[in-house]
C-alpha positions in Angstrom: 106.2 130.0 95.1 109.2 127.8 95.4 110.2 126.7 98.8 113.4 128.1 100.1 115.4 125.6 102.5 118.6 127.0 104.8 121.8 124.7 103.6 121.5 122.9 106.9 117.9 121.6 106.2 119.2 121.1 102.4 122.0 118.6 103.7 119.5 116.7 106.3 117.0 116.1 103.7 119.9 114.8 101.4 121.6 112.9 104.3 117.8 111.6 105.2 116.5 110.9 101.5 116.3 107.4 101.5 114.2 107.6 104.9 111.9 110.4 103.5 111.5 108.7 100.5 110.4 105.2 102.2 107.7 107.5 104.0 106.6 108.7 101.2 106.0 105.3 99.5 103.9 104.2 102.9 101.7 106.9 102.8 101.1 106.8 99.4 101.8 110.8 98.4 105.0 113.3 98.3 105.5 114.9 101.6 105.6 118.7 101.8 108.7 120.8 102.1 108.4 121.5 105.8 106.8 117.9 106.9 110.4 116.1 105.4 112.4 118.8 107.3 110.7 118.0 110.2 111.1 114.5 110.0 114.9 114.7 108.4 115.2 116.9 111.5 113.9 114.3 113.9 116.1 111.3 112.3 119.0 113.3 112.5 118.5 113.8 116.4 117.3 110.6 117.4 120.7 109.7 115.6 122.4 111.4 117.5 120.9 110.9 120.8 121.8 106.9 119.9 125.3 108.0 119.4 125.4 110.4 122.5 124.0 107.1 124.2 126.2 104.6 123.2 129.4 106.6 123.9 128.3 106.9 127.5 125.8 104.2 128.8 127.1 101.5 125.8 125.4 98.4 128.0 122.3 100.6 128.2 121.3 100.9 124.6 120.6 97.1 124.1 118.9 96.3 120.5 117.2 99.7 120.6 119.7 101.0 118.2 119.0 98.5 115.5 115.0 99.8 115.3 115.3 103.1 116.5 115.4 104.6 113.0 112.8 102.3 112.0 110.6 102.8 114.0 110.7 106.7 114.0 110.2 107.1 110.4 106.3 105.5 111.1 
């Protein structure tokens, strides 16, 4: 049975695909359907929270920008 995605999930795994894909290579197997929403999900709002961050505490958010995505695909 073929896995049916909304058009929101469909963008955030395109928007995410290099990510998912990187994943993918570390743990040596395809992810499911609904693991690489979840984590395209989670990328997308740690993204944003950074962003949400920056604009209002931009001293606060020190080098944890540069890793943050990094660090949340493992």
């Amino acid at each position: 049975m073929a896995d049916k995605i909304s058009a929101k999930n469909a963008r955030l795994l395109r928007k995410w695909d290099k990510r998912i894909k990187m994943t993918e290579s570390v743990l040596g197997k395809k992810l499911g359907t609904e693991k690489a929403v979840a984590l395209a999900v989670c990328l997308e709002n740690t993204h944003h929270r950074i962003k949400m961050t920056e604009s209002t505490q931009p001293a606060g958010i020190g080098q944890y920008k540069r890793y943050s995505c990094g660090v949340s695909v493992a």
